[in-house]
C-alpha positions as CSV (number, residue, x, y, z in Angstrom):
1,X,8.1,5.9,-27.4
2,X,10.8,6.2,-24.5
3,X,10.5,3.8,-21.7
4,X,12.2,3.9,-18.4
5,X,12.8,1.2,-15.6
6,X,13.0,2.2,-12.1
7,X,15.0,0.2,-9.3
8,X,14.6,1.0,-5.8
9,X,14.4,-0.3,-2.3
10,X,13.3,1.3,1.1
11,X,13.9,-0.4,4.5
12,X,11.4,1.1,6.8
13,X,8.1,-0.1,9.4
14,X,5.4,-0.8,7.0
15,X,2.4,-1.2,9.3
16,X,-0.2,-2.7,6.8
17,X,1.8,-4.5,4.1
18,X,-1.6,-5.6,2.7
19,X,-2.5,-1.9,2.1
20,X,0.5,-0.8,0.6
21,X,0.3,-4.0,-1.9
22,X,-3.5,-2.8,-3.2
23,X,-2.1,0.6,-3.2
24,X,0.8,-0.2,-5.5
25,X,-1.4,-2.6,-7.6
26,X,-3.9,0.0,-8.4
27,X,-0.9,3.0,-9.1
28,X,0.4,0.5,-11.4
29,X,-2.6,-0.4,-12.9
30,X,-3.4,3.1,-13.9
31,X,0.1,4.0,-14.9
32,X,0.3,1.4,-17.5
33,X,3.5,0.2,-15.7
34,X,4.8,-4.0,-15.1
35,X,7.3,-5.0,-12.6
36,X,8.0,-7.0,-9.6
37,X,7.3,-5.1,-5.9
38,X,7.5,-6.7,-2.8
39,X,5.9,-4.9,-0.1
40,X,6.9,-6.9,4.1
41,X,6.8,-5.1,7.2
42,X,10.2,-4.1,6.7
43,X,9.4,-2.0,4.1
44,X,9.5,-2.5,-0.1
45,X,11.6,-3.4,-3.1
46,X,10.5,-3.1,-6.7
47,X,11.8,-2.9,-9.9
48,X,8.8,-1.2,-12.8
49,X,8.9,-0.4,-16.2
50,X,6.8,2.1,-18.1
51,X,7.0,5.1,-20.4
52,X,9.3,7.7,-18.9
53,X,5.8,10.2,-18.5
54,X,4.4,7.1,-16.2
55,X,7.4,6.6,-14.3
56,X,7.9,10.2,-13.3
57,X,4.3,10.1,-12.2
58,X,5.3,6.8,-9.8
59,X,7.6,8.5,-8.5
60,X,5.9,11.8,-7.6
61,X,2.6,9.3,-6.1
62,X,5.8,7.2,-3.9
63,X,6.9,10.9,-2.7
64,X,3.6,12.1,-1.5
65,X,3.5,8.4,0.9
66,X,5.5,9.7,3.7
67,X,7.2,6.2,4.1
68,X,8.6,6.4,0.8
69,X,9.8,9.7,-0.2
70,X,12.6,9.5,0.7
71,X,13.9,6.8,-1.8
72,X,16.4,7.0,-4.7
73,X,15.5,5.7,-7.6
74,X,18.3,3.9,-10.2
75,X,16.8,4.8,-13.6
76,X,17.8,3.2,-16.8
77,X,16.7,2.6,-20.9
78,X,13.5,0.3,-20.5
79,X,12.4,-1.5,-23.9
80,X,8.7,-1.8,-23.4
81,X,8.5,-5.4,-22.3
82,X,11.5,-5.9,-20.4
83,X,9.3,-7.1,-17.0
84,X,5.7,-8.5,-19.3
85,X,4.0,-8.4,-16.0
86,X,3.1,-7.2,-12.8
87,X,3.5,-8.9,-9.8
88,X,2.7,-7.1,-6.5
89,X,3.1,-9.2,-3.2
90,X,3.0,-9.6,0.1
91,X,6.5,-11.2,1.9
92,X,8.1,-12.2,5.2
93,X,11.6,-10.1,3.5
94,X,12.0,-7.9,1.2
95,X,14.7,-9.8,-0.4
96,X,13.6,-13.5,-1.7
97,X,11.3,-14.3,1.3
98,X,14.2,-16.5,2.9
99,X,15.9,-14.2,5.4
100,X,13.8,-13.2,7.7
101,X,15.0,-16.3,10.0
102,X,18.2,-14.3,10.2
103,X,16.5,-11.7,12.6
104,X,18.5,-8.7,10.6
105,X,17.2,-5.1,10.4
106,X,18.9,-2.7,8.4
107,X,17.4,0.2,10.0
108,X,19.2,-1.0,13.0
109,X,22.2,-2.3,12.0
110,X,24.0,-2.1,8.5
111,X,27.3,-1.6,6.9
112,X,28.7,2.0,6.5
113,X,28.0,3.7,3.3
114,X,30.3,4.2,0.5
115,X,29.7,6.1,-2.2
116,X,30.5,5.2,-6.2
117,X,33.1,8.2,-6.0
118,X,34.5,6.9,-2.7
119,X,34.9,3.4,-3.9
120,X,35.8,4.7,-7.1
121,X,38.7,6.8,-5.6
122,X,39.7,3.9,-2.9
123,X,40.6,1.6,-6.4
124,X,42.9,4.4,-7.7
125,X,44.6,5.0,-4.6
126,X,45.9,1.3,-4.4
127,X,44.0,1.4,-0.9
128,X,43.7,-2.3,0.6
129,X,40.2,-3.8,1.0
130,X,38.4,-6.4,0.4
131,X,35.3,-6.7,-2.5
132,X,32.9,-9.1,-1.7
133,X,30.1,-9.6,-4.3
134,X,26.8,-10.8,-2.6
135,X,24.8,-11.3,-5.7
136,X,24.1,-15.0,-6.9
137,X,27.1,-16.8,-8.7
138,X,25.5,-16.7,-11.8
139,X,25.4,-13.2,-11.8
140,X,29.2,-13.0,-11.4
141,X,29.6,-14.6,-14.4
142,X,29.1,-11.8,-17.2
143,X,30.6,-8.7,-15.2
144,X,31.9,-8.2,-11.8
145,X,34.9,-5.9,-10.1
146,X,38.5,-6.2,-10.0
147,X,40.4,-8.4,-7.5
148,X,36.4,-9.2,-6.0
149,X,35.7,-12.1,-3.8
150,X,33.1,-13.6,-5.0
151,X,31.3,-16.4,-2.8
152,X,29.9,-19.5,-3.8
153,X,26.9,-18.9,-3.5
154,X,24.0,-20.1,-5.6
155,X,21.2,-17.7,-3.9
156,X,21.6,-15.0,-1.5
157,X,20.3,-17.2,1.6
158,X,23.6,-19.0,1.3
159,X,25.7,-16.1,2.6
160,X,25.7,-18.3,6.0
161,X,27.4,-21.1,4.7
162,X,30.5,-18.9,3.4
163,X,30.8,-16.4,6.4
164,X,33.5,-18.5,7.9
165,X,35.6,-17.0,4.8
166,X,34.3,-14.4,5.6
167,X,35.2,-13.8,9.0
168,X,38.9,-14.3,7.9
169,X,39.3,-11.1,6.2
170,X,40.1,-8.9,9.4
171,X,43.3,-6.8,8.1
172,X,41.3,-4.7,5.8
173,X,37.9,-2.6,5.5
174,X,35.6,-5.2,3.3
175,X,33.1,-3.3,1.2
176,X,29.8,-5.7,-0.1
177,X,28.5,-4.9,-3.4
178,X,25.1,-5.8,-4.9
179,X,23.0,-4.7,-7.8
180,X,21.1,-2.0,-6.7
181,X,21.9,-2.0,-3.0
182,X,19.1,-4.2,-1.1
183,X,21.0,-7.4,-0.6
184,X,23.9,-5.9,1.2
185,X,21.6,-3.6,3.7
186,X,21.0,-7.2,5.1
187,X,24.0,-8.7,4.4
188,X,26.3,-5.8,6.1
189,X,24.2,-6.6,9.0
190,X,23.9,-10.1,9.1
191,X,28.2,-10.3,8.6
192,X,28.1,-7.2,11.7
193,X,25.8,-9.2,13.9
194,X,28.4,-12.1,13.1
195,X,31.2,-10.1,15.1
196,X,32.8,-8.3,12.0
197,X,33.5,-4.8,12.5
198,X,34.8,-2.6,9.4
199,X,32.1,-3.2,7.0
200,X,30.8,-0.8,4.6
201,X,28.5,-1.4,1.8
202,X,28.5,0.6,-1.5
203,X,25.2,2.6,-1.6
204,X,23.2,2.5,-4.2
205,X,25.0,-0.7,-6.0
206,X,26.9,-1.8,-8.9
207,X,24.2,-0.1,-11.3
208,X,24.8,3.5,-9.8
209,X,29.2,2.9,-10.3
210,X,28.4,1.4,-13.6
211,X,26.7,4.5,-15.0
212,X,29.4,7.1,-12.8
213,X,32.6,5.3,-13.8
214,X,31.9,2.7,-17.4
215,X,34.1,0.3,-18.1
216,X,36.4,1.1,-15.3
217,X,37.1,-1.1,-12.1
218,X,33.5,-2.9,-12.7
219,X,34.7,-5.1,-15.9
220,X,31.8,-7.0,-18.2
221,X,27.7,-6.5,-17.9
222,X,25.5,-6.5,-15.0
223,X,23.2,-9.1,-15.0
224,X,19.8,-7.6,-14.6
225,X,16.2,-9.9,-13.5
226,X,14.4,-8.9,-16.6
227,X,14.0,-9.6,-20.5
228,X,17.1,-7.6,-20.9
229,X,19.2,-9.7,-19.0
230,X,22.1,-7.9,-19.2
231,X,22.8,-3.8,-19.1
232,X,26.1,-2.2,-19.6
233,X,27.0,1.6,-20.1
234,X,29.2,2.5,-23.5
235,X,29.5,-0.8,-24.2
236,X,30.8,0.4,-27.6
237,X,33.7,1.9,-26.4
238,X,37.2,-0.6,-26.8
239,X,37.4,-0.1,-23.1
240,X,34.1,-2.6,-22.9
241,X,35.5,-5.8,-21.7
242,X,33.6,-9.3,-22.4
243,X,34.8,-11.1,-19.2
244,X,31.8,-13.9,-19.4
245,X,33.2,-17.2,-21.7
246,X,31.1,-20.2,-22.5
247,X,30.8,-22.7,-20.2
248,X,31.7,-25.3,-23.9
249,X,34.4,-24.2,-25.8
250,X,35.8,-21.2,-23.1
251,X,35.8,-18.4,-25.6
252,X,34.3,-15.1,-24.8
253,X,30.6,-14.6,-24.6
254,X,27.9,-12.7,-22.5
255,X,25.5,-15.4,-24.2
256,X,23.2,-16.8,-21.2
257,X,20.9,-19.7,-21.5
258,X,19.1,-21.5,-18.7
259,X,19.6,-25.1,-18.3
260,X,16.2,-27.0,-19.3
261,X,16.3,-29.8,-16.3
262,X,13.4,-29.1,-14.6
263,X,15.4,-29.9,-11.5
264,X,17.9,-27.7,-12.7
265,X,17.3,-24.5,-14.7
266,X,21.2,-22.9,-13.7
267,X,21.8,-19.9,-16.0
268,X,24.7,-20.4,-18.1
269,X,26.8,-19.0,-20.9
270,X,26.9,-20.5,-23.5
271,X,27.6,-19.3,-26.9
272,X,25.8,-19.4,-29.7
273,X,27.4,-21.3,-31.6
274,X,27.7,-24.0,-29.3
275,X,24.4,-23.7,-28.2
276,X,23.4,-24.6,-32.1
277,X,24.6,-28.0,-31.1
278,X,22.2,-28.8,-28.7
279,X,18.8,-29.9,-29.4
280,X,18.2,-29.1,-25.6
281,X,20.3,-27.4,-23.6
282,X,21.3,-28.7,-20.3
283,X,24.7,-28.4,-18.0
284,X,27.7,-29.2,-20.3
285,X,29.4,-30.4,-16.4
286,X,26.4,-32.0,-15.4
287,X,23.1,-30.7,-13.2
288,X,23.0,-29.6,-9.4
289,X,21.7,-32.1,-7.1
């Protein structure tokens, strides 16, 4: 049996969040499908998994809500239990329900759009810009793209405390990147409410340039929030680079592990080797505060 997951994201007024949520439950109920949605006022983010039959039926129920149909699905290989459950709720954000406080709305005000073939043809042309990665640290880790900045930034309600970097960068166009696209509708807007100007954003993320242009400027895996925990496209081919290395002996590895401090829990590569070594496994550098 095939399996298909389906990433999307919609910025729009949802008047009864509440309704939507009880809406999506029962869909997914009756599709057979698990995931994460997140339904807010400002619209709805989800990531499901389900046969490829059930999926196609999601998508035609999301097209007949008027709200929702117009929005573009990233589709890629499921394995059955890559998301084991569903989770259906009710935010302040669509995002991590931590950024609301930064008064953003991306049907307002967001970065320009760029396309995987524009940012695609903007690499070969030698254009100058600047690549700024708003996905977690940790996520940078395993794959990211060439000559990217990428912040320190341990969640995505950090982006504050690095925009003074940030607002450096004023020769240039600076194009954000993201997974599928959600984090930098709010971050091209928070950095563009923050007096920067040429901002774009590349529409429809990393996963959409992975699977137009593999193994090209976006080196490694993406790091994914389900069982899978990494995807890549032709990873087979000798153009596949392994850019992750083990945080104990350095040597390359797309291996990651989560620390088990209960304070802790960083995600990590670590090898497998060296993580036969430890009994438990927790930061070879030492724990976060």
């Amino acid at each position: 049996m095939s399996y298909q997951i389906l990433l999307y994201y919609k910025y729009i007024e949802v008047p009864d969040p509440q309704a939507v949520k009880l809406w999506q439950k029962t869909l997914c109920q009756l599709l057979g499908l698990k995931g994460r949605i997140i339904v807010a006022h400002e619209g709805i983010n989800g990531t499901v998994e389900g046969t490829v039959a059930a999926t196609r039926q999601y998508m035609r129920a999301m097209k007949e809500y008027p709200a929702f149909k117009e929005i573009t699905y990233k589709i890629s290989e499921g394995t059955g239990n890559a998301l084991p459950i569903l989770s259906v709720k009710v935010r302040n954000d669509i995002i991590s329900d931590s950024v609301a406080d930064w008064d953003v709305n991306p049907t307002q005000q967001t970065g320009k759009y760029l396309t995987a073939d524009e940012l695609h043809a903007w690499y070969e042309s030698g254009k100058k810009f600047y690549l700024v990665d708003m996905r977690n640290d940790y996520e940078h880790k395993s794959g990211h793209f060439e000559n990217a900045i990428l912040p320190a930034m341990e969640n995505f309600r950090d982006l504050p405390k690095v925009l003074p970097e940030l607002q450096k960068l004023t020769d240039a166009p600076m194009v954000t990147v993201c997974t599928g696209g959600v984090r930098c509708e709010k971050a091209t807007g928070f950095l563009l409410k923050n007096g920067m100007q040429d901002v774009y954003q590349l529409q429809d993320g990393i996963v959409t340039y992975m699977e137009k242009y593999p193994n090209q400027h976006f080196k490694g895996k993406l790091y994914v929030f389900d069982n899978r925990i990494l995807m890549g496209f032709h990873t087979d081919q000798p153009e596949h680079e392994v850019i992750g290395h083990c945080v104990v002996c350095q040597q390359p590895s797309e291996h990651y592990v989560n620390c088990t401090n209960d304070d802790c829990h960083r995600h990590l590569i670590c090898c497998e080797d060296c993580l036969a070594n430890y009994t438990t496994f927790t930061c070879p550098q030492g724990c976060r505060a």
